[in-house]
C-alpha positions as CSV (number, residue, x, y, z in Angstrom):
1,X,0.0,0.0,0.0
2,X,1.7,3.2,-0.9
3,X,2.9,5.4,-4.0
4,X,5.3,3.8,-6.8
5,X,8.3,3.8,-4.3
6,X,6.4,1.5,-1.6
7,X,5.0,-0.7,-4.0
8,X,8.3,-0.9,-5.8
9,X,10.1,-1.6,-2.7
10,X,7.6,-4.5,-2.1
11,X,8.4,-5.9,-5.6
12,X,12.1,-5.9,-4.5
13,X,11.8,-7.3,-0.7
14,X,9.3,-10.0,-2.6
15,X,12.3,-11.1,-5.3
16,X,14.8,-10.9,-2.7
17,X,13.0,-13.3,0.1
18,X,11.8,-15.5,-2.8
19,X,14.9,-15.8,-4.9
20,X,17.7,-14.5,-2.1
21,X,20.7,-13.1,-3.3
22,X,21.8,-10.0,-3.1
23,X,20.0,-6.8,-5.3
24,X,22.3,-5.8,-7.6
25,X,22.3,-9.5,-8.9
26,X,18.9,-8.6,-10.7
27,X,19.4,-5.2,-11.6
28,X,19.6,-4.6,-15.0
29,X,22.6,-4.9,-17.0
30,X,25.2,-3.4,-17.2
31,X,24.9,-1.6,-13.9
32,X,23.8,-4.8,-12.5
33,X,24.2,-8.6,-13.2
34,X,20.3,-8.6,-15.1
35,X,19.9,-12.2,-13.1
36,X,16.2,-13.2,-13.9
37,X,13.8,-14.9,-11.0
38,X,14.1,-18.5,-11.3
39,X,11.0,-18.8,-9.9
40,X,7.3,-17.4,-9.3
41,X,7.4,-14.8,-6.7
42,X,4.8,-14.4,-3.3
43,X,1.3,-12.9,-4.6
44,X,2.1,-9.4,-4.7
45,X,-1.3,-7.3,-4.0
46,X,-0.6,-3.5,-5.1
47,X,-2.6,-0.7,-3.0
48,X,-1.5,2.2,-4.8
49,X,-2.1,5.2,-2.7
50,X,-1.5,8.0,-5.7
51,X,-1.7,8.2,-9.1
52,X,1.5,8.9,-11.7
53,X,3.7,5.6,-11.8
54,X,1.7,2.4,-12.5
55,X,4.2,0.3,-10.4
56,X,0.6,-1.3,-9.7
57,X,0.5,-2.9,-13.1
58,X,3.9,-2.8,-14.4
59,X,6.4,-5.7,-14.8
60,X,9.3,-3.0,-13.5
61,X,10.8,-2.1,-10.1
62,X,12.8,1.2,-10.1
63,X,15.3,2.4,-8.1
64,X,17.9,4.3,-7.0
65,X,21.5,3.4,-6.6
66,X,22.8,6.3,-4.4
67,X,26.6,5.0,-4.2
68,X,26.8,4.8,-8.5
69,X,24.4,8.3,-8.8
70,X,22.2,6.4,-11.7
71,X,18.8,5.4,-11.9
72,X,17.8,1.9,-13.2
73,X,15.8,-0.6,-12.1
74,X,14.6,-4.3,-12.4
75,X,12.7,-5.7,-14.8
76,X,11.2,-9.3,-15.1
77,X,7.5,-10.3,-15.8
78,X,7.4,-12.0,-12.7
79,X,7.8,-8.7,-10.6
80,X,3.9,-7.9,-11.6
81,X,1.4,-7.7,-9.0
82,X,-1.1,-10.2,-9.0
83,X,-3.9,-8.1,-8.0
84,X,-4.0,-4.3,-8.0
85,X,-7.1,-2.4,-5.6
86,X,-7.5,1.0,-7.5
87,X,-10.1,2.9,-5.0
88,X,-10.5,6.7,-5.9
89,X,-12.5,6.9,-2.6
């Protein structure tokens, strides 16, 4: 539950206590080794809290990676939600 950085930040504990290892092992190439899930992830259910990203329903976690100063993120079909609750109320 949360904006894009929450539910992005769920996408990446969910690989990393599914799959282990460490993050920049699935971080896109070439900042990262690009490693791929080798298998299905926990059911992800995405809460988004604000409008603007669509981490709800994207296959993409991005982030920051404050000791290179770059953007860049994760990206794996497996790192979609399974369920997304968009409430305007």
């Amino acid at each position: 539950m949360g904006g894009g950085s929450c539910i992005d930040t769920a996408k990446a504990v969910d690989l990393l206590l599914t799959c282990g290892g460490e993050l920049m092992d699935y971080v896109n190439a070439p900042i990262g080794g690009g490693r791929a899930p080798d298998r299905p992830l926990a059911p992800l259910v995405a809460v988004p809290t604000t409008t603007g990203t669509g981490s709800e329903s994207t296959s993409i976690c991005v982030l920051d990676v404050l000791s290179l100063h770059v953007k860049t993120g994760i990206s794996h079909e497996r790192l979609r939600p399974v369920l997304a609750v968009v409430d305007p109320e």
